[in-house]
N, C-alpha and C positions, 0 to 999 in steps of 0.2 A: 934660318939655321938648319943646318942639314941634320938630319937624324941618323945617329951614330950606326952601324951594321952589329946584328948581333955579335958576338963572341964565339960563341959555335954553334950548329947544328943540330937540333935534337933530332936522332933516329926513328921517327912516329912511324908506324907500318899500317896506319890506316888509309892512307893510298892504294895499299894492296888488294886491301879486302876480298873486291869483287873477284879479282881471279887465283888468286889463292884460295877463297872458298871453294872453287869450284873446280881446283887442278886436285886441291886437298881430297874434297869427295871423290872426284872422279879416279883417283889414284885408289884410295880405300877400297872403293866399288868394285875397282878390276880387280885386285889383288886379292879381295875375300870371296868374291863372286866365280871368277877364275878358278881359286883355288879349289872353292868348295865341290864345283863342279867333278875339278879331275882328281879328287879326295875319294865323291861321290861313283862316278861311273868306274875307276881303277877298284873301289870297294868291291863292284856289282862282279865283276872279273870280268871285264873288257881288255881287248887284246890293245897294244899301243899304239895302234896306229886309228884304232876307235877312240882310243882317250885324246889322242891329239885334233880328232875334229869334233869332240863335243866339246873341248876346249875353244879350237878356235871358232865356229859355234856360237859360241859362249859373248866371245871377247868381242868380235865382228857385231853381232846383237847387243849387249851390252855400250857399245860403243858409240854405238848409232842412239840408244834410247837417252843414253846419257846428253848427248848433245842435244839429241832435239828436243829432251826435258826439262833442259837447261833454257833452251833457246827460247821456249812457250812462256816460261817463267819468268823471264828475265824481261820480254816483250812486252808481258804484260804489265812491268811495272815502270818500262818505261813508256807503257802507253798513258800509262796515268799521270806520269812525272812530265809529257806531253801533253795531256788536258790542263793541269795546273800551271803550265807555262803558260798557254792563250790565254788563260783566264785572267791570272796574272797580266800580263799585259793589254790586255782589254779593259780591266778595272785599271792600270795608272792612267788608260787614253782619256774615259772615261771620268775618272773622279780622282784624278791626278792628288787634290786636297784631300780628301779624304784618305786613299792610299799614306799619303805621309804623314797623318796623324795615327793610323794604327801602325804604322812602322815607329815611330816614337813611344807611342803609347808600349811595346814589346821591348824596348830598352828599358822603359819606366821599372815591368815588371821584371828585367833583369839584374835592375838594381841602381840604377844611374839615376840621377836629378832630373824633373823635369825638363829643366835648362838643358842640362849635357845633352839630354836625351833628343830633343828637337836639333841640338847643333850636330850631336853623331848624324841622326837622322838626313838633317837639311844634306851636310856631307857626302852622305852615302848616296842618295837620290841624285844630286849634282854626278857623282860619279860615275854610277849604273844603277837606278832604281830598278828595274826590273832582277839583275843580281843579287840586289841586298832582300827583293822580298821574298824569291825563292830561297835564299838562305836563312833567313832569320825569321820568315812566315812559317815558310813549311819544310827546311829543315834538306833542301837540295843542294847542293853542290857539285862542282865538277868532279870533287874524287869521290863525293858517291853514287854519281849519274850513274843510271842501268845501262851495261852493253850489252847485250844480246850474243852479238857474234863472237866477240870475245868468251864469253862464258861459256857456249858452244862447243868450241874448237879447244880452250881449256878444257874442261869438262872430258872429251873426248880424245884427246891428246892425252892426259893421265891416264885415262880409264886402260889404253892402249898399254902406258908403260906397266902400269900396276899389274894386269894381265901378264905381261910377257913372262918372270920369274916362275910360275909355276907353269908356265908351258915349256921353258927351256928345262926344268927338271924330269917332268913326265916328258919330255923328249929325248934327254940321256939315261934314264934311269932305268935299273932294272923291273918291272912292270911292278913286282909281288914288292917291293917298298918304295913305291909310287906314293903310295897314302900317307905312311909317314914321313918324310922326307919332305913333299910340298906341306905338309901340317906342320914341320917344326922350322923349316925356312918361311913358310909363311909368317907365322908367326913371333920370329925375328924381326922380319923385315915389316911387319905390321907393329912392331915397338919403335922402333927407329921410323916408321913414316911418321907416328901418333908424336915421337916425340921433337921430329921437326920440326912440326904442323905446331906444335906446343912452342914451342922456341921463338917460330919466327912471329908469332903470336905476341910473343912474352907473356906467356899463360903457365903455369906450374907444369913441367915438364913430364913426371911419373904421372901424374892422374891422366894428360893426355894422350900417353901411350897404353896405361891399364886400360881405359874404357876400351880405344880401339883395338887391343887385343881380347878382352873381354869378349866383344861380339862378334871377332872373327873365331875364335875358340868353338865357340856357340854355332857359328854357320856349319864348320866344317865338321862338327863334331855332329851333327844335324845330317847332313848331306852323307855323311860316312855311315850311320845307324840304320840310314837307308839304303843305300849302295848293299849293305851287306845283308839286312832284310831280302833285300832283291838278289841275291847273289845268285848270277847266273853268267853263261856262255850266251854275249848277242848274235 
């Protein structure tokens, strides 16, 4: 008997995870980090063609660290998601019997019958034991496998756009409302990143964009205290 097709599709966005965490930060990064900057040096009284290369600067360095701090990190978990996989499959070559009673035994404590538990089991093994033990041993998957390169180039690709909006400002703007103008576009556009980021989440929308305005508020209001402590002709 065929088994019917669902009815419809639920929209789950944990598929995305991995690169939307990392377009998310890397988006945030530039945009606070950027901004703060040409907040920072336009306070100092830098002329505008100084604020647009400590801008980009900024954006060129920031963009590169992003990626490759993405890339360390990311590598690293998928070096381990990498050990667990051999090991895995050295224990089912190994003690094939044993592996499928603690595969069973993980059903038991999920709630199923003895019974059920060794027929899911016996099932699963038959179909790809080495899939069902990194799934339901240790919790791997193919949507939450670690990419590396992908979080990278995420990562670094946001960082880029985030950046761009407070350079295209301190590139048209008159020098002497430099600072406020990236401070209150940024901060705009730092509610609207927090509250997509929130959305496509399906996370409470307003708390996600207060926080990331919050500690954008805080950088450049930071960066600007000192800008004009230092205020000087570079």
């Amino acid at each position: 008997m065929a088994i019917p097709k669902p009815a419809h599709r639920e929209g789950h966005r944990s598929a995305n995870t991995g690169w939307l965490r990392a377009a998310v930060l890397g988006a945030n990064d530039g945009l606070i980090s950027t901004s703060s900057i040409v907040v920072g040096v336009a306070s100092a009284g830098m002329a505008s063609n100084e604020i647009m290369i400590s801008a980009l600067a900024g954006m060129i360095a920031g963009a590169l660290s992003m990626a490759a701090g993405e890339y360390v990190s990311v590598s690293s978990q998928a070096d381990v998601e990498s050990a667990d996989l051999a090991r895995e499959t050295r224990e089912l070559k190994e003690d094939p019997e044993g592996e499928f009673q603690e595969l069973a035994a993980i059903y038991v404590e999920r709630g199923l019958s003895p019974a059920l538990a060794r027929q899911v089991a016996a099932e699963f093994t038959e179909k790809d034991a080495l899939t069902a033990h990194l799934r339901d041993e240790l919790g791997i998957s193919e949507i939450s496998r670690a990419r590396p390169l992908q979080a990278a180039i995420a990562s670094a690709l946001a960082f880029v756009v985030g950046a761009a909006p407070p350079m295209l400002v301190a590139a048209f703007a008159p020098v002497e409302v430099i600072p406020s103008l990236v401070t209150a576009s940024s901060l705009v556009m730092l509610a609207a990143l927090g509250g997509v980021a929130a959305s496509l989440g399906r996370a409470p929308i307003v708390r996600g964009a207060v926080r990331v305005v919050f500690w954008g508020a805080v950088a450049m209001g930071v960066t600007a205290l000192i800008g004009n402590l230092f205020d000087t002709q570079v």
